[in-house]
N, CA and C atoms of all chains as a GROMACS GRO file, in nm:
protein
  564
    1UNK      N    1  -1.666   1.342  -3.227
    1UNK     CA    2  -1.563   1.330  -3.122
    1UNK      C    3  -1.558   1.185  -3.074
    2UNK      N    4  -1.435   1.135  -3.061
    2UNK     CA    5  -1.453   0.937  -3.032
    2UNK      C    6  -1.427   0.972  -2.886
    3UNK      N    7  -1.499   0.853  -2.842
    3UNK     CA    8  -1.452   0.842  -2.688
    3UNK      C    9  -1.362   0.868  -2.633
    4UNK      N   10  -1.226   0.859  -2.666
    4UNK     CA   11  -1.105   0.853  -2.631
    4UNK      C   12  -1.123   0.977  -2.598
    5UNK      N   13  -1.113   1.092  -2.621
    5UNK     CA   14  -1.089   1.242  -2.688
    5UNK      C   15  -1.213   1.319  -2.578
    6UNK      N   16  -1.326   1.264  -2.561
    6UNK     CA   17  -1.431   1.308  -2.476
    6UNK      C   18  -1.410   1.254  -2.379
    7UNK      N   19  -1.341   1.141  -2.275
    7UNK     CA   20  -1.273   1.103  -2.168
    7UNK      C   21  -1.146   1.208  -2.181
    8UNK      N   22  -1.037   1.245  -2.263
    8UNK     CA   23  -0.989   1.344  -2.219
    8UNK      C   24  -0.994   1.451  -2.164
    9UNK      N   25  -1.123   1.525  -2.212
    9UNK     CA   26  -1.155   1.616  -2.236
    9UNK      C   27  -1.236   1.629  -2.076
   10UNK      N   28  -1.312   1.549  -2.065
   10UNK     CA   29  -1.381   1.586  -1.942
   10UNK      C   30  -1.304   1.514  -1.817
   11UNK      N   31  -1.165   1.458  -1.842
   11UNK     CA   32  -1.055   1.440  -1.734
   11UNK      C   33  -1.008   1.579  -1.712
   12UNK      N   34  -1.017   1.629  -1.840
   12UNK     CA   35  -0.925   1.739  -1.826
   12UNK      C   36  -0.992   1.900  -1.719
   13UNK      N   37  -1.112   1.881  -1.771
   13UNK     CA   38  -1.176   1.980  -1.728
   13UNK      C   39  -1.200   1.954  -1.538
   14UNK      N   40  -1.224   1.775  -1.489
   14UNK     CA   41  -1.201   1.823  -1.344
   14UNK      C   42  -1.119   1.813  -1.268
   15UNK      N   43  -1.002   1.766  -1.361
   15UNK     CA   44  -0.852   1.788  -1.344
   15UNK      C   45  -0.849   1.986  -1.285
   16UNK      N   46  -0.876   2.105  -1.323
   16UNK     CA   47  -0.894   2.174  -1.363
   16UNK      C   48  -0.990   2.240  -1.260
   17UNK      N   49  -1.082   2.206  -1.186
   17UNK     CA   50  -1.176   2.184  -1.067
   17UNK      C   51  -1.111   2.144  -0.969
   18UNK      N   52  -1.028   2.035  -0.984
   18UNK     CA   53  -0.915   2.041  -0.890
   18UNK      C   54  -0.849   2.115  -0.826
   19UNK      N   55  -0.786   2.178  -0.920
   19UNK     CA   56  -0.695   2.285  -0.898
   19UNK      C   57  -0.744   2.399  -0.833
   20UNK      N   58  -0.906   2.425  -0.885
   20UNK     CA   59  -1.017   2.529  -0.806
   20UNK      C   60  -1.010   2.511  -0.670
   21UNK      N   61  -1.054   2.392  -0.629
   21UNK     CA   62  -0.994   2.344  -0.438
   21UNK      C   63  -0.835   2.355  -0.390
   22UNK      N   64  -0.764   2.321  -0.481
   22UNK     CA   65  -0.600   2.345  -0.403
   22UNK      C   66  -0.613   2.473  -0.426
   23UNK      N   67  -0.624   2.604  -0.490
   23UNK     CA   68  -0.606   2.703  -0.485
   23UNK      C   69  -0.694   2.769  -0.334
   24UNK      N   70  -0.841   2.768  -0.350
   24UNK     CA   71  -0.904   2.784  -0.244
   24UNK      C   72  -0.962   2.734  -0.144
   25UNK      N   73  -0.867   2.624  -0.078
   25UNK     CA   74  -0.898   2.568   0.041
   25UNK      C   75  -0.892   2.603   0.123
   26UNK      N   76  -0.941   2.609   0.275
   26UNK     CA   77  -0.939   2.685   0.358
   26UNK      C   78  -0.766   2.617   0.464
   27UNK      N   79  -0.786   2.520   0.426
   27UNK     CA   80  -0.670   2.452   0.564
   27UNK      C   81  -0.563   2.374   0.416
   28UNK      N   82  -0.434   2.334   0.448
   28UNK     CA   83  -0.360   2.334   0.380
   28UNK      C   84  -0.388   2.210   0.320
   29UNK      N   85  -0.426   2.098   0.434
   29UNK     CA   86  -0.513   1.957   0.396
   29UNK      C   87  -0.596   1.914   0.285
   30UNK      N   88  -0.667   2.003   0.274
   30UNK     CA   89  -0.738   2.033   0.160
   30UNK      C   90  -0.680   2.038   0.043
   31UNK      N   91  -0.596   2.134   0.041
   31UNK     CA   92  -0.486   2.135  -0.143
   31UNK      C   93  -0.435   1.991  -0.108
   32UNK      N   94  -0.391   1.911  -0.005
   32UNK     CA   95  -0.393   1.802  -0.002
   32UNK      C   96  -0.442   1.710  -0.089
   33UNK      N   97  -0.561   1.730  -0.069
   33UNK     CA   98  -0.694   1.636  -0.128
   33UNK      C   99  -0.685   1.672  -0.266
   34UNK      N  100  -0.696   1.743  -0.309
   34UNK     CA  101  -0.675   1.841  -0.407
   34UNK      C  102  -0.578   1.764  -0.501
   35UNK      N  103  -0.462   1.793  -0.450
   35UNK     CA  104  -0.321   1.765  -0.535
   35UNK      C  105  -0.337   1.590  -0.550
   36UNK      N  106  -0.388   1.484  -0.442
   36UNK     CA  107  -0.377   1.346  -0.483
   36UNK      C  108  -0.501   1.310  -0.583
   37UNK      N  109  -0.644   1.414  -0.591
   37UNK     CA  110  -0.735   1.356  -0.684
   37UNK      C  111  -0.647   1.400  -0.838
   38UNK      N  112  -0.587   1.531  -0.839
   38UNK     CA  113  -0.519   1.549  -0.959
   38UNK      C  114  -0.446   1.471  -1.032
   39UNK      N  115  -0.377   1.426  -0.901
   39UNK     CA  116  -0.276   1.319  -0.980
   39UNK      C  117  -0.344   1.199  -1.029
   40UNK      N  118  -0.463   1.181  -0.995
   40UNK     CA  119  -0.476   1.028  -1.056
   40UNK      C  120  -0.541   1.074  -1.192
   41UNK      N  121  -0.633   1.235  -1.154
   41UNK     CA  122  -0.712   1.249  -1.310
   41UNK      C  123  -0.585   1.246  -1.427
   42UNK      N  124  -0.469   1.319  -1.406
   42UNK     CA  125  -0.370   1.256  -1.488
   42UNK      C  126  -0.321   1.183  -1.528
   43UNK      N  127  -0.274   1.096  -1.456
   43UNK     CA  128  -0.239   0.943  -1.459
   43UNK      C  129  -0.368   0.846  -1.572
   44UNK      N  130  -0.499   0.863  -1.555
   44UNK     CA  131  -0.570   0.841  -1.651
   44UNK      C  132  -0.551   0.893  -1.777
   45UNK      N  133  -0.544   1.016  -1.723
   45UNK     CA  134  -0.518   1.104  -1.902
   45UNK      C  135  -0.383   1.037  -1.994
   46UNK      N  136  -0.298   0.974  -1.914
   46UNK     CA  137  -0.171   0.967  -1.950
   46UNK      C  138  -0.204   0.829  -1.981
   47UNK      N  139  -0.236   0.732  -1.946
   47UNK     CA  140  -0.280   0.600  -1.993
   47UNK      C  141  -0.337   0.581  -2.104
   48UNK      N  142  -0.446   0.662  -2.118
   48UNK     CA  143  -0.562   0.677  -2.226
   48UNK      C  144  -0.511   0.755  -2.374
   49UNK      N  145  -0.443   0.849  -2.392
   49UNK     CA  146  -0.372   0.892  -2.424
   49UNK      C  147  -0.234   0.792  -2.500
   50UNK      N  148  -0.207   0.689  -2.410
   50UNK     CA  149  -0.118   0.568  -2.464
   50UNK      C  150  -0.185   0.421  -2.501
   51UNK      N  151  -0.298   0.434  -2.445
   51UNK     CA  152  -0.354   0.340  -2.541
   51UNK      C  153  -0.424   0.364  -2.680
   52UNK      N  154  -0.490   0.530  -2.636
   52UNK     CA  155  -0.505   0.572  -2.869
   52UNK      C  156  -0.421   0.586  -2.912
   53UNK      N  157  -0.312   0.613  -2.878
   53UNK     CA  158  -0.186   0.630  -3.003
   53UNK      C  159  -0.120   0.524  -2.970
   54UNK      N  160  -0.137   0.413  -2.919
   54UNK     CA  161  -0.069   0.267  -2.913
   54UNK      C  162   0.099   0.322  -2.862
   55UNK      N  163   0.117   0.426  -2.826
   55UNK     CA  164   0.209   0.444  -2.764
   55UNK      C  165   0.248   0.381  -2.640
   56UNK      N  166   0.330   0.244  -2.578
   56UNK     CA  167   0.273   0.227  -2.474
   56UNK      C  168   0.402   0.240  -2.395
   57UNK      N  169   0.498   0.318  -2.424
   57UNK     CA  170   0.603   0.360  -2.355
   57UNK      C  171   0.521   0.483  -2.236
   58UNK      N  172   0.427   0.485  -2.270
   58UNK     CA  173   0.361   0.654  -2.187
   58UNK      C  174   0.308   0.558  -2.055
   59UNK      N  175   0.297   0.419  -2.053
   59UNK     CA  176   0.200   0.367  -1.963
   59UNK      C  177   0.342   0.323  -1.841
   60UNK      N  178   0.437   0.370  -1.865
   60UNK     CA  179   0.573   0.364  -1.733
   60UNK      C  180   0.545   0.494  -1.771
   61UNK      N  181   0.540   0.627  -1.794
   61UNK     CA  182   0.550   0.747  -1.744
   61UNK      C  183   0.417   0.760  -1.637
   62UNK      N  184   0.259   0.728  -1.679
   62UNK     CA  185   0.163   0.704  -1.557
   62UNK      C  186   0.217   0.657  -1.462
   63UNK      N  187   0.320   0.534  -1.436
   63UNK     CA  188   0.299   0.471  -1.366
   63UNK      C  189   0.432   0.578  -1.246
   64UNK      N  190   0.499   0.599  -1.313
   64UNK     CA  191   0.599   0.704  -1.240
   64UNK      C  192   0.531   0.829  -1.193
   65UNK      N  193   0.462   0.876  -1.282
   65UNK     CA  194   0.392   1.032  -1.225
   65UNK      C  195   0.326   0.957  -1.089
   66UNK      N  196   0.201   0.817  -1.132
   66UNK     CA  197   0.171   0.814  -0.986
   66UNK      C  198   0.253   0.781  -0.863
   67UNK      N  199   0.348   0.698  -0.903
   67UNK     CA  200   0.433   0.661  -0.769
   67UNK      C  201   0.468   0.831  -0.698
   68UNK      N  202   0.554   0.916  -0.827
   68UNK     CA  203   0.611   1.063  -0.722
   68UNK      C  204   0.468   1.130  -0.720
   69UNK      N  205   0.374   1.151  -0.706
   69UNK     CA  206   0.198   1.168  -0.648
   69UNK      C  207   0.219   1.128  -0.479
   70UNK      N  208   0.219   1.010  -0.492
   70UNK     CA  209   0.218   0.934  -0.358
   70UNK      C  210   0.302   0.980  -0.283
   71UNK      N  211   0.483   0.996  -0.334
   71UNK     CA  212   0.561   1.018  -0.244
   71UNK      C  213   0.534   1.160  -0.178
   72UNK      N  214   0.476   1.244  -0.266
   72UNK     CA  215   0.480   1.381  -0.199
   72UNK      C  216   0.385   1.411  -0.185
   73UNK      N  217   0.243   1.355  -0.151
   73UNK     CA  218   0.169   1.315  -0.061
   73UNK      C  219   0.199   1.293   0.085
   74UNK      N  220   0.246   1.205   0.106
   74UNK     CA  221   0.270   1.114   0.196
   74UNK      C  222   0.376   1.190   0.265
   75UNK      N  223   0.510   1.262   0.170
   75UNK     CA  224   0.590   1.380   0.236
   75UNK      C  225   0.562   1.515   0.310
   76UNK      N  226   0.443   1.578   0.225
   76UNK     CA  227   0.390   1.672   0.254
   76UNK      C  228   0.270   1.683   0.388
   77UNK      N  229   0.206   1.542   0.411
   77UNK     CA  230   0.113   1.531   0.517
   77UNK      C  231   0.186   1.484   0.621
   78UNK      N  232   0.341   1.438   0.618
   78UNK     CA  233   0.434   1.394   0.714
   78UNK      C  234   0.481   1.560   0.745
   79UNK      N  235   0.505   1.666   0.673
   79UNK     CA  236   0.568   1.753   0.692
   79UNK      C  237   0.457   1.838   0.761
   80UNK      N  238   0.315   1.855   0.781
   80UNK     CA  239   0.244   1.897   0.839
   80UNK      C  240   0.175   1.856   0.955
   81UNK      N  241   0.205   1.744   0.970
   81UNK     CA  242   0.183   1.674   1.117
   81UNK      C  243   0.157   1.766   1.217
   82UNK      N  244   0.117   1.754   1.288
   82UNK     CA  245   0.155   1.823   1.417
   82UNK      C  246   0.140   2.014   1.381
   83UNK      N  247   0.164   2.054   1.318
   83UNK     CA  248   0.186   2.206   1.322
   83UNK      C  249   0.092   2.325   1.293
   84UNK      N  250   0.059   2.384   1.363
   84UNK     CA  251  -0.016   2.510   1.320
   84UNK      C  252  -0.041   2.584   1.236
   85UNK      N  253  -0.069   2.551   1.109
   85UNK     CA  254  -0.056   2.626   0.966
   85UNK      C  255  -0.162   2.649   0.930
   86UNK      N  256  -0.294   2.569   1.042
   86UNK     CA  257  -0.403   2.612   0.943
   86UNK      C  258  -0.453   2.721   1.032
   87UNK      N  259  -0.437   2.755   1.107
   87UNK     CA  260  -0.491   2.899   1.116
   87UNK      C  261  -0.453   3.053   1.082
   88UNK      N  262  -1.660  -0.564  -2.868
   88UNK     CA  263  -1.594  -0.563  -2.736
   88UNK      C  264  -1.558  -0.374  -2.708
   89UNK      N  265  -1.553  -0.321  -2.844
   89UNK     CA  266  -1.509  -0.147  -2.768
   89UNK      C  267  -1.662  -0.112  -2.704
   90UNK      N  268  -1.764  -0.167  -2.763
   90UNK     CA  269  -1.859  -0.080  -2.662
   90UNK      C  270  -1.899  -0.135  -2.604
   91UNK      N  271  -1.775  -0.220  -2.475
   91UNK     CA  272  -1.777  -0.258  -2.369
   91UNK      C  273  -1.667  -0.192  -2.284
   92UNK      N  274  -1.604  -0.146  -2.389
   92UNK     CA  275  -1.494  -0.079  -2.295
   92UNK      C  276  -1.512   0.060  -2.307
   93UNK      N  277  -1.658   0.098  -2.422
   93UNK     CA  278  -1.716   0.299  -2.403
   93UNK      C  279  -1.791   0.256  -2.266
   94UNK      N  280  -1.885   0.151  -2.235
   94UNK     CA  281  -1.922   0.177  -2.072
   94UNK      C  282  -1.888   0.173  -2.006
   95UNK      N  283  -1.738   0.116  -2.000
   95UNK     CA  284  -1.649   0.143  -1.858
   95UNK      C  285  -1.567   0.281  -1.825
   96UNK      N  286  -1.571   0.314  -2.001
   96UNK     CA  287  -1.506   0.494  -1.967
   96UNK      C  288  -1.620   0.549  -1.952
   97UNK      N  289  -1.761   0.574  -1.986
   97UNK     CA  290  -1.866   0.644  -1.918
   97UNK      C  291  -1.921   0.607  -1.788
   98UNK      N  292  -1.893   0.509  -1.666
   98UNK     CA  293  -1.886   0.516  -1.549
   98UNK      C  294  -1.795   0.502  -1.497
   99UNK      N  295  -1.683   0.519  -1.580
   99UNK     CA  296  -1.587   0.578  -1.483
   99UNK      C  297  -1.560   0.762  -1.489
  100UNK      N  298  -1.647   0.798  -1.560
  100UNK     CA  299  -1.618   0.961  -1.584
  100UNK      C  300  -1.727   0.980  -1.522
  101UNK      N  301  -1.866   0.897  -1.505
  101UNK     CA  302  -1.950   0.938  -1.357
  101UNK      C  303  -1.895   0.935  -1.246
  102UNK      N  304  -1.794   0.842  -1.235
  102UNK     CA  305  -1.739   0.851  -1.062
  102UNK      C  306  -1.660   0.991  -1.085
  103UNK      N  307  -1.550   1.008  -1.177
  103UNK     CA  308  -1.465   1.094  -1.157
  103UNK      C  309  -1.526   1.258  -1.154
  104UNK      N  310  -1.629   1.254  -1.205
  104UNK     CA  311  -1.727   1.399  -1.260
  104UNK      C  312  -1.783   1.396  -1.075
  105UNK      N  313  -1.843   1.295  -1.065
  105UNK     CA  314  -1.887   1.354  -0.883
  105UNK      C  315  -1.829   1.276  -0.796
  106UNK      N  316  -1.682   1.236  -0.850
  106UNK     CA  317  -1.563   1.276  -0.704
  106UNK      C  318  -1.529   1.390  -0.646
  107UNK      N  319  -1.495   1.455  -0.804
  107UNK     CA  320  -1.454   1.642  -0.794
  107UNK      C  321  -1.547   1.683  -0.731
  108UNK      N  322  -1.671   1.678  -0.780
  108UNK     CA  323  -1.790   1.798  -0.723
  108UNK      C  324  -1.773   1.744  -0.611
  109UNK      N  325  -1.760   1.629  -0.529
  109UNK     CA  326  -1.767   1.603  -0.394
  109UNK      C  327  -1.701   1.714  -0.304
  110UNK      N  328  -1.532   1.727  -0.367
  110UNK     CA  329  -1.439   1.766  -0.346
  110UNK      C  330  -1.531   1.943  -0.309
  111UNK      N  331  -1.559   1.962  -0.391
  111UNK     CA  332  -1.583   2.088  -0.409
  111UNK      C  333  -1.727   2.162  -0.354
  112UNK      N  334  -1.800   2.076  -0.310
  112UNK     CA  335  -1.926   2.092  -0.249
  112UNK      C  336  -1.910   2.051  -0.111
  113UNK      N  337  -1.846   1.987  -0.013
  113UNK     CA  338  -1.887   1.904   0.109
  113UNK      C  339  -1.818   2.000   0.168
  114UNK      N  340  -1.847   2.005   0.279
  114UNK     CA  341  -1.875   2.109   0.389
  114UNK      C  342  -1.714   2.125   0.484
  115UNK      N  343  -1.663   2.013   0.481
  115UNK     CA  344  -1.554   2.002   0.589
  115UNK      C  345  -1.415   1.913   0.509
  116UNK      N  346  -1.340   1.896   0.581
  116UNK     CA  347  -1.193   1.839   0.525
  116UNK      C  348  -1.176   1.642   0.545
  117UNK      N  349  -1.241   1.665   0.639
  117UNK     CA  350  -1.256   1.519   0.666
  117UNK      C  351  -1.415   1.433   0.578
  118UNK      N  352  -1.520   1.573   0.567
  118UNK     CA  353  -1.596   1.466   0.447
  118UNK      C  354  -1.535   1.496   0.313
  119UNK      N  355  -1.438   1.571   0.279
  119UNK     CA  356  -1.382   1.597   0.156
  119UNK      C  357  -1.296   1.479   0.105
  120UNK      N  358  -1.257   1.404   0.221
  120UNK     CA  359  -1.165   1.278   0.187
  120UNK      C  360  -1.258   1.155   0.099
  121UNK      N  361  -1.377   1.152   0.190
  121UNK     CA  362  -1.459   1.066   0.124
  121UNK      C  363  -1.487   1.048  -0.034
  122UNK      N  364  -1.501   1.168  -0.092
  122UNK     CA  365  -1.526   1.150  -0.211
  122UNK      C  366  -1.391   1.111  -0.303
  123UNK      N  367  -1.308   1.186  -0.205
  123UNK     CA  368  -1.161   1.176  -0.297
  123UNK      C  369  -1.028   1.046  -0.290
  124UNK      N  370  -1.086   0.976  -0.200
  124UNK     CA  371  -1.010   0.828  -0.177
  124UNK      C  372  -1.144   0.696  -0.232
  125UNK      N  373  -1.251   0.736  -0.249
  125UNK     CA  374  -1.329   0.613  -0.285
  125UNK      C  375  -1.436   0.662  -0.468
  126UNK      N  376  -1.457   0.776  -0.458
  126UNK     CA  377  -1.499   0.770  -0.623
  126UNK      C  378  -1.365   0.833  -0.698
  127UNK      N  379  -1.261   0.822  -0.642
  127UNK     CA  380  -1.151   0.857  -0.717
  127UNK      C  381  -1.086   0.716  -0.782
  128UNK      N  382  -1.121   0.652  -0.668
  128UNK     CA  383  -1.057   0.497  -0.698
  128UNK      C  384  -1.152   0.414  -0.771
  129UNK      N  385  -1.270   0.406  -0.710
  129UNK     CA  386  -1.350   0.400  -0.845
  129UNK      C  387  -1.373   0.421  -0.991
  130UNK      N  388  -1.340   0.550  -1.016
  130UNK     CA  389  -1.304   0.615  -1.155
  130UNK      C  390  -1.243   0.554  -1.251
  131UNK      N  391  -1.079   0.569  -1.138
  131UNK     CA  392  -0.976   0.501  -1.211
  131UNK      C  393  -0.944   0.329  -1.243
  132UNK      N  394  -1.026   0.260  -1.166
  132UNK     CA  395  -1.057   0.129  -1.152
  132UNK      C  396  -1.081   0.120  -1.333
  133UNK      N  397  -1.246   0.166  -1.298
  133UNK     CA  398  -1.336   0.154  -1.452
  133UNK      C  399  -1.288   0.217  -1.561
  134UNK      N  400  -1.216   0.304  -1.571
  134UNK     CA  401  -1.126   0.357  -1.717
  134UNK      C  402  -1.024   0.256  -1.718
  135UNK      N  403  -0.989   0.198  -1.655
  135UNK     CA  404  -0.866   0.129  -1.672
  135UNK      C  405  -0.904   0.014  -1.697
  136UNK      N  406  -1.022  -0.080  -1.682
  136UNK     CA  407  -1.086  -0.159  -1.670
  136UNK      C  408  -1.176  -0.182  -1.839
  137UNK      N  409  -1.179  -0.044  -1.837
  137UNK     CA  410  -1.197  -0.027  -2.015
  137UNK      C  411  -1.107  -0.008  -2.105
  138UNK      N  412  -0.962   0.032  -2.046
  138UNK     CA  413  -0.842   0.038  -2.149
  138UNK      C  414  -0.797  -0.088  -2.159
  139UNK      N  415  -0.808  -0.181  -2.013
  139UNK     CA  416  -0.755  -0.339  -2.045
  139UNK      C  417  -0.846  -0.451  -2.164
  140UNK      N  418  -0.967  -0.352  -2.179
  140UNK     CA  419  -1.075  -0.446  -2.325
  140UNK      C  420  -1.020  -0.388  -2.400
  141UNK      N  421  -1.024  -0.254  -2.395
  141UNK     CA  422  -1.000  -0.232  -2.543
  141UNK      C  423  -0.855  -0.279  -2.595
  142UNK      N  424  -0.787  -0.280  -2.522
  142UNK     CA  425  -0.681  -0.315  -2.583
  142UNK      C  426  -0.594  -0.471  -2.608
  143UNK      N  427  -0.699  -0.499  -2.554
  143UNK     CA  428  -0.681  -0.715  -2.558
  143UNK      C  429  -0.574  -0.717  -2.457
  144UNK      N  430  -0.615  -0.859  -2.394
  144UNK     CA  431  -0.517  -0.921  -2.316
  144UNK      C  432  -0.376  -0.961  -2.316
  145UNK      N  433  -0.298  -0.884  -2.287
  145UNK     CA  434  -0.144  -0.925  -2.367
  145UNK      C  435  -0.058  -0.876  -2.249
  146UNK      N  436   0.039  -0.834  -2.253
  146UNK     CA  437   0.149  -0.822  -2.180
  146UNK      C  438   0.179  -0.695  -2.106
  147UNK      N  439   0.107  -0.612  -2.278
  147UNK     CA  440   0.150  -0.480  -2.222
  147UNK      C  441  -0.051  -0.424  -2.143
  148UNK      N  442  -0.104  -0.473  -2.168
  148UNK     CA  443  -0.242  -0.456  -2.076
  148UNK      C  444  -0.233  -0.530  -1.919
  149UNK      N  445  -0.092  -0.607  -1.908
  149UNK     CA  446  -0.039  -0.621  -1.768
  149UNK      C  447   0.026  -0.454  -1.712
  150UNK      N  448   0.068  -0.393  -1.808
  150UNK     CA  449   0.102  -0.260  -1.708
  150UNK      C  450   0.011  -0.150  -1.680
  151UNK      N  451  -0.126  -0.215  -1.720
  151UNK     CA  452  -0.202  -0.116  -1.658
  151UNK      C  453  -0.285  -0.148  -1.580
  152UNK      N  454  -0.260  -0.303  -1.546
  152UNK     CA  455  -0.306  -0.388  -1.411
  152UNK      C  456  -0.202  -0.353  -1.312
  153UNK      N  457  -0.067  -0.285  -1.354
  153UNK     CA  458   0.056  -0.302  -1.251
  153UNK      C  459  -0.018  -0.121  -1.211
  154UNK      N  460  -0.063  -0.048  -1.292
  154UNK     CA  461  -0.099   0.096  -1.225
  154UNK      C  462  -0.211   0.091  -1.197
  155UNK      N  463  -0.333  -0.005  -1.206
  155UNK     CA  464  -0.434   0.001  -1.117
  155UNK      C  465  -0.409  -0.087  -1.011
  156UNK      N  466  -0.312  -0.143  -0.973
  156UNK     CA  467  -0.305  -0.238  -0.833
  156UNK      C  468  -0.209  -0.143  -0.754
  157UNK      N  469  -0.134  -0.020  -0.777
  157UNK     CA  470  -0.079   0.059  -0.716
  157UNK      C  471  -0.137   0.155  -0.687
  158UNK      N  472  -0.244   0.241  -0.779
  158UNK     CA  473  -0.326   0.285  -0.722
  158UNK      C  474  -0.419   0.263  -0.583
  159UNK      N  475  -0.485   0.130  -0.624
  159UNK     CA  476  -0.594   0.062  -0.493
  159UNK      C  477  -0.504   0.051  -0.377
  160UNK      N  478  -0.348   0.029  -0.421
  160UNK     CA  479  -0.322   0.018  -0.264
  160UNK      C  480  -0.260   0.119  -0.210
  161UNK      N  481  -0.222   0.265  -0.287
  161UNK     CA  482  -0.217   0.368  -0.207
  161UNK      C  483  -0.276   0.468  -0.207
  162UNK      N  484  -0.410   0.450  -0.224
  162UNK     CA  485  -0.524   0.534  -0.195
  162UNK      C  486  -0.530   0.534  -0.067
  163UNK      N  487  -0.550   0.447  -0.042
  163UNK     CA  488  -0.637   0.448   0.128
  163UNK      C  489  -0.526   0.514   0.192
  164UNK      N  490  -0.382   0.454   0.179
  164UNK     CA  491  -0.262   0.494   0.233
  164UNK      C  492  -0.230   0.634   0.271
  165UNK      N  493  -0.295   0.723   0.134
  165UNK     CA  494  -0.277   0.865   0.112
  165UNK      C  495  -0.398   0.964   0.187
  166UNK      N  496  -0.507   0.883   0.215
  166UNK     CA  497  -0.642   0.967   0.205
  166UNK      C  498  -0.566   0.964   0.411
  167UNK      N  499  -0.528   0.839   0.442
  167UNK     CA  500  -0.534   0.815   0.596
  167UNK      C  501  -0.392   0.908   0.648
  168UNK      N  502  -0.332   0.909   0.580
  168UNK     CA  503  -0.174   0.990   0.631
  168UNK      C  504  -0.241   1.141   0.584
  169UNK      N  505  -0.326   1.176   0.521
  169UNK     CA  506  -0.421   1.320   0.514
  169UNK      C  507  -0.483   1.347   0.614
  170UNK      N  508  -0.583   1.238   0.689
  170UNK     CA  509  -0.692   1.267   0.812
  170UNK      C  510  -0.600   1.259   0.896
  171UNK      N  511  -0.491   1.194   0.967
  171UNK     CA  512  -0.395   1.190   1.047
  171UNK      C  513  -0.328   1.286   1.120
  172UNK      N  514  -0.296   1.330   1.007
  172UNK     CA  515  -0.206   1.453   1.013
  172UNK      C  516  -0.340   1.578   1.037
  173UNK      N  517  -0.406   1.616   0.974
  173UNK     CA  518  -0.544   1.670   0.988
  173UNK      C  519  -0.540   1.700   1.129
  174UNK      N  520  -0.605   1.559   1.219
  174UNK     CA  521  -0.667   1.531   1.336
  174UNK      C  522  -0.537   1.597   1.447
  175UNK      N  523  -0.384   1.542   1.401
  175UNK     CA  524  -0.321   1.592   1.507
  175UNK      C  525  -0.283   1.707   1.501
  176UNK      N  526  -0.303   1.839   1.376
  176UNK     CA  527  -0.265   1.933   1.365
  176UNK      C  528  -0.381   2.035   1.460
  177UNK      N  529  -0.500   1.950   1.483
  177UNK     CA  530  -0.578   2.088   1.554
  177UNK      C  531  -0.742   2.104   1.510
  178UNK      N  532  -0.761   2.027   1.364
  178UNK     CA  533  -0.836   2.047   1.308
  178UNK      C  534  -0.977   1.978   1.318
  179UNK      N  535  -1.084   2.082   1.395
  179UNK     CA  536  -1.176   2.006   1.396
  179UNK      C  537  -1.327   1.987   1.315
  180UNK      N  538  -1.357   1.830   1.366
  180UNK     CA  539  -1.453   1.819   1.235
  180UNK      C  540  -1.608   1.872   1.239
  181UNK      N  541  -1.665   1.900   1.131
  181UNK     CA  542  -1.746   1.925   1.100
  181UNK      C  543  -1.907   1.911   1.191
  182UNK      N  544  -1.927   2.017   1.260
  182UNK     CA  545  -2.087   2.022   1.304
  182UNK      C  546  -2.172   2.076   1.220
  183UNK      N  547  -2.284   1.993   1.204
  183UNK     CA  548  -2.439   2.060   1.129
  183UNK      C  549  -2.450   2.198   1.180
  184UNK      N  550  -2.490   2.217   1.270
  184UNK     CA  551  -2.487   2.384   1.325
  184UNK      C  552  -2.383   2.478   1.273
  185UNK      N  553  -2.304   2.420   1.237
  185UNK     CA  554  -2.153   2.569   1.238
  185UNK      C  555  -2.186   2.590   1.030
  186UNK      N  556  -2.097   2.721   1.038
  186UNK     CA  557  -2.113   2.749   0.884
  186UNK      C  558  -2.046   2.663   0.790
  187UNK      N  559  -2.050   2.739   0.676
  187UNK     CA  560  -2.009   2.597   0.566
  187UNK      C  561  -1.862   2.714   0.530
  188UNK      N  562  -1.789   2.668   0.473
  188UNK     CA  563  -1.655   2.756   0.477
  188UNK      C  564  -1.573   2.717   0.301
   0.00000   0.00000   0.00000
């Protein structure tokens, strides 16, 4: 197995662990946390991924997945401000 | 020079391997940030830091200096508009005495 492929592989898996916390978090904040570590374990996957196959049109799709990451981040913790959801 | 850029993808898959578990072991929402705004950024620093060797210095190893300098600067951005919102929704932090949830 080459490096490349075993950095996928174990992106992928706490990519995946991730998702274990946004599913069972107790407060909505949490899938928060959750959803922005995901996005970056992707954003790696998606880089890495374009540098073994010298594909490097994939390294503006990382760079887009992370920008809309951020925005709905940043939307979603604006949209919970203030409000009572976690109980 | 690649197995200079296999040790930057094997500590950066140590940060990213116990960012998650951070995520997934710490007790409260506000130490949950910790692991996930600073060994997250870490992670992605050092994989990227190993894709810019391996792949020589050129033009297009500038666009993955343009997604690790966007990263570093909206991490903090994201982790703080998380505790923010957190703090004014109600949510309080973590005592040694109380249960783990």
């Amino acid at each position: 197995m080459s490096p490349f492929l075993l950095t996928i592989n174990i992106l992928s898996a706490t990519s995946f662990l991730c998702l274990v916390r946004i599913v069972m978090g107790p407060t909505h904040f949490d899938r928060l946390i959750g959803l922005n570590l995901m996005v970056f374990n992707i954003t790696v996957i998606i880089a890495t991924l374009a540098v073994q196959y010298k594909r490097y049109v994939y390294l503006d799709v990382a760079l887009v997945y992370a920008i809309l990451g951020f925005v709905s981040v940043i939307a979603i913790s604006k949209y919970l401000t203030g409000r009572e959801l976690h109980k | 020079m690649t197995m200079i850029a296999y040790f930057f993808f094997g500590w950066g898959l140590f940060f990213m391997v116990f960012g998650v578990l951070g995520i997934l072991r710490f007790p409260d929402l506000y130490t949950r940030i910790h692991p996930a705004g600073k060994a997250g950024t870490a992670g992605v620093l050092s994989i990227f830091i190993g894709l810019i060797i391996y792949s020589g210095f050129s033009a297009l190893s500038l666009r993955i200096v343009l997604i690790a300098l966007f990263i570093v600067i909206t991490s903090p951005v994201a982790s703080h508009a998380i505790a923010r919102g957190a703090i004014e929704s109600g949510i309080e932090p973590w005592k040694p005495g109380k249960e783990n949830d």
